[in-house]
C-alpha positions as CSV (number, residue, x, y, z in Angstrom):
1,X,0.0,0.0,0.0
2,X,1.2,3.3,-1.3
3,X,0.9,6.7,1.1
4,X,1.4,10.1,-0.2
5,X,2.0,12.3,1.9
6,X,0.7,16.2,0.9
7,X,0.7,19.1,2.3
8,X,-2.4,21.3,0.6
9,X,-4.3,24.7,1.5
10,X,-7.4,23.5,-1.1
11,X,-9.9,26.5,-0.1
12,X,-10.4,26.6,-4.2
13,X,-10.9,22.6,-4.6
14,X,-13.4,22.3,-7.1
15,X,-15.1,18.8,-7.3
16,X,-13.7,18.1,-10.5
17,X,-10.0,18.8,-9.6
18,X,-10.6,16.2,-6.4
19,X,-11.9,14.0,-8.8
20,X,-8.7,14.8,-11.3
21,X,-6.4,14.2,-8.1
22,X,-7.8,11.0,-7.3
23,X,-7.5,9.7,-11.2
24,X,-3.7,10.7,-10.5
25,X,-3.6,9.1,-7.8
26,X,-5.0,6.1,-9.1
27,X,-2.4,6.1,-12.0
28,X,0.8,6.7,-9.6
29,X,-0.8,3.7,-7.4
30,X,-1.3,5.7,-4.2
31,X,-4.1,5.2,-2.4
32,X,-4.9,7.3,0.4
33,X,-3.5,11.4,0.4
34,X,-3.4,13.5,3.3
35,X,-4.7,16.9,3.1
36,X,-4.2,19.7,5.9
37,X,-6.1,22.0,5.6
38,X,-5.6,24.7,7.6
39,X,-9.6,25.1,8.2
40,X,-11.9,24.8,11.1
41,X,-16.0,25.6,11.2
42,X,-17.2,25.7,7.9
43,X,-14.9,25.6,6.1
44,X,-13.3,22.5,6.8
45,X,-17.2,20.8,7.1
46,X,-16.9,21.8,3.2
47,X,-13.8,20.2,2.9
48,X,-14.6,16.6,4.5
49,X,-17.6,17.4,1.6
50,X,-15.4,17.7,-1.1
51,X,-12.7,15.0,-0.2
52,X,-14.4,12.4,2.0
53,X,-18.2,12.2,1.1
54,X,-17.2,12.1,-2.9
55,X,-14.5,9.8,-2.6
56,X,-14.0,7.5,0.7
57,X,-10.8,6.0,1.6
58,X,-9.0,8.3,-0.7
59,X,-8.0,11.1,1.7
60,X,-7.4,11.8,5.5
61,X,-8.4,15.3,5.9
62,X,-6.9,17.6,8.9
63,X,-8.1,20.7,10.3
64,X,-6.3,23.4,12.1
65,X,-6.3,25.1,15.3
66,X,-8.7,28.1,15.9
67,X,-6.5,31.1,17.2
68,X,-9.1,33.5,17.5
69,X,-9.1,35.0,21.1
70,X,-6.1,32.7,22.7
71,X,-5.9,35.6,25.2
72,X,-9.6,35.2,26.3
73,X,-10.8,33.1,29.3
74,X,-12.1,29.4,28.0
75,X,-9.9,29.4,24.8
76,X,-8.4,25.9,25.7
77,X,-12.3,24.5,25.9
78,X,-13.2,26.3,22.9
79,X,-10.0,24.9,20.6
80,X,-10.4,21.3,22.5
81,X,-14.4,21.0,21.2
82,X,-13.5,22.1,17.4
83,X,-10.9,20.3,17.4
84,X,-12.9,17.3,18.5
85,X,-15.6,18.2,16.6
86,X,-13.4,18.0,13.5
């Protein structure tokens, strides 16, 4: 079994570029990419859309860490449930 490891920002993914990827990835013989995606909320909700739903198995998808307010009271909570959540 053949892992590719790849870093990718895909906020412009398009179904039919995922669907390109996974036809290259089919012809180079890997079988599951891992895409960070530096999202969190809805963003990366449309992600797991894009890569998961449409193509399962194919793709581990990663979210990021939600810096907003870090210097507010209940921050640690807050990043622990998102992050959880995603």
């Amino acid at each position: 079994m053949l892992y590719l490891n790849r870093h990718s920002i895909p906020f412009d993914c398009k179904l039919v570029e995922v669907d390109d990827w996974v036809h290259t990835m089919d012809e180079s013989g890997v079988q599951l990419s891992i895409v960070f995606t530096d999202a969190i909320g809805a963003e990366f909700d449309r992600q797991v859309e894009l890569f998961l739903k449409r193509h399962p198995g194919r793709f581990q998808v990663y979210c990021s860490l939600d810096l907003n307010d870090y210097d507010r009271p209940g921050f640690s909570e807050r990043a622990v449930r998102e992050l959880e959540r995603c």
